[in-house]
Backbone bond lengths (Angstrom), bond angles and torsions (degrees), N, CA, C in turn:
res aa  C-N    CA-C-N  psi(-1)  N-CA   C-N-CA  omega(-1)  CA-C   N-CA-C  phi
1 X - - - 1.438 - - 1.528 109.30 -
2 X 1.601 108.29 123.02 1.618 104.63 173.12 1.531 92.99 -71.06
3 X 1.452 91.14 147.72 1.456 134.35 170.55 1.907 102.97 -92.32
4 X 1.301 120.05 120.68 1.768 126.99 166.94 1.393 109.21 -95.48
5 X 1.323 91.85 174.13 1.559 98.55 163.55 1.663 117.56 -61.97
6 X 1.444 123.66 137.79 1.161 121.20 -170.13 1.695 110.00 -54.22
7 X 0.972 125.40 -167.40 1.727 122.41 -171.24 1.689 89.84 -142.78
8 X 1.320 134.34 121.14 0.911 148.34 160.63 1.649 121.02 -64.25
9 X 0.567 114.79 -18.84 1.610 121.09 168.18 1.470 108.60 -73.94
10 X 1.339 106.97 -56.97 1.539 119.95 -179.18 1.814 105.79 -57.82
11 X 1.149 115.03 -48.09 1.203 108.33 -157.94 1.641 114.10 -80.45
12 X 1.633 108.00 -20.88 1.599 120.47 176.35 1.558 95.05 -79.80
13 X 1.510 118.84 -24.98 1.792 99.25 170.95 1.313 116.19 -74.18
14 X 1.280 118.74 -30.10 1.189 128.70 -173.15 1.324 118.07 -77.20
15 X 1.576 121.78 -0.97 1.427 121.87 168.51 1.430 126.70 -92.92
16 X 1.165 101.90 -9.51 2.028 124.42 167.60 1.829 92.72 -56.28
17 X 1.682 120.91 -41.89 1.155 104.52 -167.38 1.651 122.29 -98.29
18 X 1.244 102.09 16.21 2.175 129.17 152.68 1.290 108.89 -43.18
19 X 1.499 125.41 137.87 1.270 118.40 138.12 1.196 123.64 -67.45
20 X 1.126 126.82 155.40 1.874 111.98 166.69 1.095 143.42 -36.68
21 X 2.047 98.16 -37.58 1.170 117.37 170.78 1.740 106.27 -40.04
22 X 1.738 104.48 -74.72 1.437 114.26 -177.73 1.331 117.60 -39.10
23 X 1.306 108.97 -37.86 1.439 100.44 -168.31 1.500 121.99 -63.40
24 X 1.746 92.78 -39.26 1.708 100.51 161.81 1.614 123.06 -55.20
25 X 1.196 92.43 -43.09 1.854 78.42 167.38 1.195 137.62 -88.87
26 X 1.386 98.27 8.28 1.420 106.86 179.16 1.828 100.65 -86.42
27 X 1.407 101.30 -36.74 1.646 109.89 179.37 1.339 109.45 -56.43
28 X 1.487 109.44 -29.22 2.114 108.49 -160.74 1.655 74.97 -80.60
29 X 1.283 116.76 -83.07 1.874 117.23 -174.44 1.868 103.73 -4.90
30 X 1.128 104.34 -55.16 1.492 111.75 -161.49 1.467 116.96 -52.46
31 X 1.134 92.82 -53.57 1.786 132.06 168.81 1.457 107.36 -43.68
32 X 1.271 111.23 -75.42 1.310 114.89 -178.04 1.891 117.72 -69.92
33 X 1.254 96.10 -9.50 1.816 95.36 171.48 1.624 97.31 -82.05
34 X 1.382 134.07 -54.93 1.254 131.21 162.90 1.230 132.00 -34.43
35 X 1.752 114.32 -45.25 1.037 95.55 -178.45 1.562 128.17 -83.75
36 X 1.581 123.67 154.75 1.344 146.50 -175.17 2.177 98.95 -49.81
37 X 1.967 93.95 110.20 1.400 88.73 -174.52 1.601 112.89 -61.44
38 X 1.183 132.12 -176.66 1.557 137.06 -156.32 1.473 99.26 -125.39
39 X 1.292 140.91 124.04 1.491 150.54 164.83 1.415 103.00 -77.55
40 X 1.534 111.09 15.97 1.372 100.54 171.95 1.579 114.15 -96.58
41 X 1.289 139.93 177.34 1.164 137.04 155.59 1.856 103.30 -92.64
42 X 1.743 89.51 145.07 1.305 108.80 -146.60 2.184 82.28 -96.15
43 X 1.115 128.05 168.57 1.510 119.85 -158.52 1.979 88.18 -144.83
44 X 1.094 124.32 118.26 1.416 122.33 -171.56 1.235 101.21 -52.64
45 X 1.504 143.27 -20.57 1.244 91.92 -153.27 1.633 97.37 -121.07
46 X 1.545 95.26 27.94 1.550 120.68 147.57 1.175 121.03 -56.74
47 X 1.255 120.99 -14.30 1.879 135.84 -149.16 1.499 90.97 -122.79
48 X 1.048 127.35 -11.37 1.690 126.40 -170.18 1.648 101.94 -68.60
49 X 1.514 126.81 116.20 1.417 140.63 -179.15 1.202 102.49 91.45
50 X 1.557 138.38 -16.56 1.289 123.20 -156.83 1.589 105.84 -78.54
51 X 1.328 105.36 108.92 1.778 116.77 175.89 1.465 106.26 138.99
52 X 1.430 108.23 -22.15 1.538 126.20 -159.89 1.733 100.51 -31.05
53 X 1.099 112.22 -62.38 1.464 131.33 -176.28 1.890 122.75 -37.40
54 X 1.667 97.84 -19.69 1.221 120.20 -172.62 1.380 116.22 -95.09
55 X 1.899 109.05 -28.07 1.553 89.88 164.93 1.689 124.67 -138.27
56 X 1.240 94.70 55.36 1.552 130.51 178.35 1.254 96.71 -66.06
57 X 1.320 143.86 -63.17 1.584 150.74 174.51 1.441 111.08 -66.18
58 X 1.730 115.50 -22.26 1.383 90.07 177.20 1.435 122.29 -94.36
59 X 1.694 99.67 159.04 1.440 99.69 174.64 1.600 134.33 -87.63
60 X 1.239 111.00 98.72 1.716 101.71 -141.40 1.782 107.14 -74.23
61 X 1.151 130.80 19.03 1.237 125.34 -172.24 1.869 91.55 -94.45
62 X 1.675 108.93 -56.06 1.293 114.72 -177.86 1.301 114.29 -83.29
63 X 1.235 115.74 12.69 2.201 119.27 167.19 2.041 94.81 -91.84
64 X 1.421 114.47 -49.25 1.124 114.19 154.74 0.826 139.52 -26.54
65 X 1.931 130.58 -73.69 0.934 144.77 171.51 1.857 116.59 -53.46
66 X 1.883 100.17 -39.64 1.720 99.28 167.92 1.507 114.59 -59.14
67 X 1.113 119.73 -21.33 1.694 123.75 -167.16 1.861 92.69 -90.93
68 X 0.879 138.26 -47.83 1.305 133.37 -175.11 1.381 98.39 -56.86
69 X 1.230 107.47 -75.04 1.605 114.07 -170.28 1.994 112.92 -45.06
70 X 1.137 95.71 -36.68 1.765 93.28 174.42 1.893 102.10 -79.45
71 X 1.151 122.58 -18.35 1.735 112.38 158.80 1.309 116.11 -66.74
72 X 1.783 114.80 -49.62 1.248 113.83 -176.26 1.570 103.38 -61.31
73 X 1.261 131.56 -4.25 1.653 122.57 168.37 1.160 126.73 -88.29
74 X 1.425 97.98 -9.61 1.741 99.09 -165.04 1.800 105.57 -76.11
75 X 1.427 107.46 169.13 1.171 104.05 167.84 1.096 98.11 -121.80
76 X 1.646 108.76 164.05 1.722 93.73 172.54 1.734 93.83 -137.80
């Protein structure tokens, strides 16, 4: 199936069905696509928490266990 340009109509309806959570990260995403990139070099441990907010709800034993099980599918 070709893939189009997304449809903006569709996708602002489709944010009524976000939790809040998402919606907040959908706002930081937003933010940071806006903001003016930096000619600086970026220093890792600048990066320390950055996402934090994203896997507060997950359960990391069974995000784990989903990632194994999609290896045990792969073929190679």
């Amino acid at each position: 199936m070709k893939k189009g340009k997304p449809n903006l109509n569709t996708m602002v309806a489709e944010l009524a069905l976000l939790t809040e959570t998402q919606r907040e990260q959908l706002m930081l995403a937003l933010e940071q696509l806006k903001a003016p990139i930096s000619k600086e070099p970026v220093r890792i441990t600048q990066l320390a928490g950055l996402g934090k907010e994203m896997w507060r709800q997950v359960d990391v034993g069974k995000y784990i266990q989903e990632l194994r099980d999609e290896w045990s599918e792969r073929k190679i």
